[in-house]
Structure formats: C-alpha cells, structure tokens
N, C-alpha and C positions, 0 to 999 in steps of 0.2 A: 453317646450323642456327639454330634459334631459341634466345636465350638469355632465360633470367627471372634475376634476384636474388628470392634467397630470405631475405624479410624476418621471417617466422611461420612454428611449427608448431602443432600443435593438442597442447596439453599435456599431458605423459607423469606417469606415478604413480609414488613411491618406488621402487619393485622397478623397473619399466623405464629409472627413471636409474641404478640400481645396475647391473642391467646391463648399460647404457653404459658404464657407468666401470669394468668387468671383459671387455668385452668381447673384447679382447685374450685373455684366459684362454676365455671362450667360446668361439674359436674353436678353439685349440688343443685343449682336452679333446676337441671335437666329431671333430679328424682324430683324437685318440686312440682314443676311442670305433671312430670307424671300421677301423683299426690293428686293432684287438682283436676285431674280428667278423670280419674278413678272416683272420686268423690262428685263431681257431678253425676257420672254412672250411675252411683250409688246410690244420690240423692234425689234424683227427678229422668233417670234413663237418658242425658243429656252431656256428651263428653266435653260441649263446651258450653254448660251453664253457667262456670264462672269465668266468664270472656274478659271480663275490665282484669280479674290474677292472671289469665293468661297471658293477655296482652301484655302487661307487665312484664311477667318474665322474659317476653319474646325482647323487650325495649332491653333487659338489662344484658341479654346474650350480645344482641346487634353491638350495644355500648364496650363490650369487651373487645373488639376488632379495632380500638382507640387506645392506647394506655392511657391517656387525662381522662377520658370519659371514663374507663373503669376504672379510674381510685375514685372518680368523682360518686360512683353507681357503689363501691364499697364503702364508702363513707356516707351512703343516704339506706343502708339497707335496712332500717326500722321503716323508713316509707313504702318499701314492698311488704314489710309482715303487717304494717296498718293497711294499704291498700288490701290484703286477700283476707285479714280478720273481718273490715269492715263488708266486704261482699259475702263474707260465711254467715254475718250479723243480720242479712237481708233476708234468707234462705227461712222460707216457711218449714216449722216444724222439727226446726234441725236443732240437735243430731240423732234424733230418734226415729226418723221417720221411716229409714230402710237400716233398724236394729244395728247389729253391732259393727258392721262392716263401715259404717259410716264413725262410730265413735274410733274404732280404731284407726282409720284414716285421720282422721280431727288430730290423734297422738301421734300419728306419722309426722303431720305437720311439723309440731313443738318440735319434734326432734331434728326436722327437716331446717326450720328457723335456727335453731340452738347450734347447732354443725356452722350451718353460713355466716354465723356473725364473729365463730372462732374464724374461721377462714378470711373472714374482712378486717379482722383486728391484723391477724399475722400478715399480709399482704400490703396493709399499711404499714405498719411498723417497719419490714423490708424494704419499702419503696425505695427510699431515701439514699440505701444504705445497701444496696442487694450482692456487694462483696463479703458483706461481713460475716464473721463467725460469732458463736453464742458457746455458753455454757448452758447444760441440759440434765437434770438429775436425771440418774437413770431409772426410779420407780416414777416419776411423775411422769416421762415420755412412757413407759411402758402400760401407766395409766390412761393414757392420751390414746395410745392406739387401740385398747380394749376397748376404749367409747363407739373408735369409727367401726371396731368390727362389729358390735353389740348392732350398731346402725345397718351396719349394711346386711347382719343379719334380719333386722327389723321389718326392714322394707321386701326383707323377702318374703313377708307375709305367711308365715307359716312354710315354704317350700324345701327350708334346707336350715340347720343351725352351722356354727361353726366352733370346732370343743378345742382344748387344748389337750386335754388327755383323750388317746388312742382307743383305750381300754371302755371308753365312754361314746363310741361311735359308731352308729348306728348307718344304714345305705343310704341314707339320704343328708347324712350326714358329711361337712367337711373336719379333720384333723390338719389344723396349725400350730405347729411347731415354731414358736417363734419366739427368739433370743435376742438380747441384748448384752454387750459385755462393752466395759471400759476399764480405764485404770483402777486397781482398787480402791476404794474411799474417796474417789475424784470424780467431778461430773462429768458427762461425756461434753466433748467441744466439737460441735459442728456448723455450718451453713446452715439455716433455719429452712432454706427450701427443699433440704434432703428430707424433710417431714413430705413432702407435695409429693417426692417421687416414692419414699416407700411407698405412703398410700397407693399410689398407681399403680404401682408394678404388683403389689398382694393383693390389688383388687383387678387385675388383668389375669394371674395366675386363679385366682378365683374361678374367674368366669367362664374362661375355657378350659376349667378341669369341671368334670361331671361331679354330683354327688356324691360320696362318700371316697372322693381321693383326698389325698396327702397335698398341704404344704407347706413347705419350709422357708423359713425367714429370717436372715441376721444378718444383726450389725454388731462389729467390731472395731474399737480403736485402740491403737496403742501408740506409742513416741512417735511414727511416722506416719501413720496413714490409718484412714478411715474406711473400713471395706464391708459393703455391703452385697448381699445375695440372695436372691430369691429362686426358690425352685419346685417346681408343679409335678404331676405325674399326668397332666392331662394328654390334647389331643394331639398337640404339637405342631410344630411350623414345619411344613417344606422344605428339605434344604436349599434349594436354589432362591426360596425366597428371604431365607435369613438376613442378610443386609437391606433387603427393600425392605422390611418391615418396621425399621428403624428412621422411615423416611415419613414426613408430615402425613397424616389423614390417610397414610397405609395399614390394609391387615391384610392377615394371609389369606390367598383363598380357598382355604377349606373351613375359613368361618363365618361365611356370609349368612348361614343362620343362625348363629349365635343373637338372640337379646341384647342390647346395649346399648345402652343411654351416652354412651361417649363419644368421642370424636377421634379415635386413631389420634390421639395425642401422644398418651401415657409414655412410651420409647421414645417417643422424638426427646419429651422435656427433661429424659429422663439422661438422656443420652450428651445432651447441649447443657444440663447442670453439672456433668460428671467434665466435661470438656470445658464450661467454664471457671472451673475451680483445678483443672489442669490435670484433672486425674483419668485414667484408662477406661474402658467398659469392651463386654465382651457378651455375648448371644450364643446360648447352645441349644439346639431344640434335635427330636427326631419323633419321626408320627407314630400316636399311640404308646408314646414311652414319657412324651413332657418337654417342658421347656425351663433354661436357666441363663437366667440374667446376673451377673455380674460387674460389679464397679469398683474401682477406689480412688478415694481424693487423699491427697498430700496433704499431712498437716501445714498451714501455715507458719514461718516463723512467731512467734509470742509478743514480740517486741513490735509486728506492722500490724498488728489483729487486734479492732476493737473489738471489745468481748461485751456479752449483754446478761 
C-alpha cells in the first residue's frame, strides 16, 4: 500500500471546527434520528410520526455549528430523552402494536440515550480544559470500547456481529483485533479526545470493509509517545485521493454508496487532534487491499500536565 504523512489540510471555518469538536454527539444524534424514523415506520407506516423527536434532534445538530450553543445543548441532554420519551408516551398501542421490531427499536433507543449522555459528560469535562492529559486504566478503557462496539453492532439490527476471535467468524461476520498496551502496572496517560478519534477511525474502517473482513486496532504508549493505528482489508481509497480525504466533509469517490450517517469528519478530527498535540499522522490505502491510518502524539513533559 502506498503510504503519505499528512502534513496540511485546507482550512476549516468556526462552525466546521465546532463541529469537530462535537462530533462525537453528531454521530450519535444522527443513529437517533435514524432510531426515530424506523420506529414511526414500524409503528403507524409513518417516517415522520414522531415530528416534535425529530425536530429536536434537527435543533440540536443546527446548535453544534456554535461552541456555547453546543455545551449549552450538552448540558440539557435529559430534555431531549424527555422530549422523545414523552412523544413515544402518546403513541397508541405502543410498543406492541407492530410486534417485535417496534420493542427492539424502543431498546435501540436506551442504548442510543445511554451512549449520548457518556459523550455530554466527556465533552464537558474537556471543555474547560482541552489540552489536557488524563490517566486511563487500561481494562476500563478497553471496557469502554467493547460497549461502543456492542452498540454499533446493535444498531446493526441483526446484519453483521463484530468477534474478537477469528476462529468464531462467520461471512457476515466482522474479526477485531484490537489491543491495547501501556507501561506495566501504570495507567495509560493520554488526551481524553483520542477516545473521539479511535472511535472514528474503527468505526470508518468498519464501514467501508464488507462483512466478514479483518480489523485491526492499537494503541501503544511507552516513555515517549503515544502511537496509534488502525487497519482495514476493505475497499480502499484511490491513490491520488489519499490527501484529499483528510480534508473537511471529504470521501473518496468510490464510496458514494456506501450507508452513512456521518459527515466526512472522522480524518479531519482525527488528523487536527494528532496536530494539535504535536504528534505526526500518516494514510496508507490501495483498492481492494484496504486502508491504514496511523498517528503518534509526544508525551508531554510530567511536570506542565495536569493529570485527571
């Protein structure tokens, strides 16, 4: 595969770094959104029978193109899970009324809620503070992101699981290989928003790998640096587009049919986190073989790092 480091992008405007920096909430509203058409579907043949949830979600998207309106919109997220409880509360007959497809959507939700208010906790905590590094056990981060996979296989409604063992994987199946290592007996110490970008990046590899491929996933730290990598066997980027793809609201175009509730973010934020914590990032892709994403951040000296 041909690899580039990506040293430039072509310069984003207030609203599109706002919405890097919520991104994390972008995505989640967007499976809500989808949650909430399905479930009218389901329940009365009607993709916008719950109009006042939609409408909402649509207010809290528009609000993230602001940074004070989106911490303000993350610190009121219980009044969107009451705004779409109390509209599901109105719903004749519900949640029996189109059997199980309707209950299981109803549990999509919980999980859909449950995801966003970790995402509104960590985004504010950050705010404040969005140089800083943390301490991170390594079994409870590695517990963190078994949840989001668990989810994102959830929402896939039955079409695809995701295993960790090879040996258990079946064509419809994804195998994730996915490591974490640090110093021995020490927690790992990182930027709290490298959480925002693994998810991106193994849920980008996800997407554009078909069922039953490979991916791999780790992070590494040791005395100097923090290095992360991700790598797919899917359909692969272009070469001549590999640097444009790391550019705002780009993808390549051999995936304009690809499914996706995202926004051509994931690389930008992914790319501007690694840049602003001073560390390298690098793009290797070839078609029909896959794509690899690589980064590392410098540790910071001990003594200028407030730790959490």
């Amino acid at each position: 595969m041909t690899e580039i480091e990506i040293t430039e992008i072509p310069p984003i405007s207030p609203g599109e770094q706002s919405l890097l920096d919520f991104h994390s909430v972008v995505n989640v509203i967007n499976v809500l959104h989808i949650e909430l058409v399905l479930l009218g579907l389901n329940v009365a043949d009607k993709e916008r029978l719950l109009s006042r949830s939609l409408a909402a979600c649509a207010a809290v998207i528009d609000s993230l193109r602001d940074r004070e309106g989106a911490l303000a919109q993350a610190a009121r997220v219980d009044e969107l899970q009451r705004t779409v409880e109390h509209e599901l509360a109105g719903l004749p007959d519900w949640p029996t009324s189109r059997g199980t497809d309707a209950a299981t959507t109803l549990a999509n939700l919980r999980t859909v809620f449950a995801i966003l208010k970790v995402r509104a906790r960590e985004l504010l905590a950050r705010a404040a503070t969005p140089e800083r590094w943390e301490e991170f056990d390594v079994e409870r981060l590695r517990a963190n992101f078994a949840a989001v996979f668990a989810a994102i296989e959830q929402n896939s409604k039955g079409r695809y699981r995701i295993l960790y063992n090879a040996a258990r994987q079946g064509t419809s199946d994804y195998y994730l290989d996915f490591k974490i290592e640090g110093p021995a007996g020490r927690p790992l110490f990182m930027p709290p928003v490298l959480q925002d970008v693994m998810r991106d990046l193994i849920a980008n590899a996800r997407k554009y790998t078909a069922p039953g491929g490979h991916i791999t996933a780790a992070l590494y730290e040791d005395a100097e640096v923090l290095r992360f990598l991700v790598r797919d066997d899917g359909r692969g980027i272009p070469e001549p587009e590999l640097a444009q793809v790391v550019a705002f609201g780009r993808r390549a175009s051999n995936v304009s049919e690809v499914r996706t509730l995202g926004g051509g973010f994931g690389l930008t934020k992914a790319f501007l986190v690694t840049k602003q914590f001073g560390g390298r990032f690098w793009i290797a892709s070839a078609l029909g073989v896959g794509t690899q994403v690589r980064l590392w951040i410098p540790r910071p000296d001990a003594p200028s790092v407030v730790g959490g």
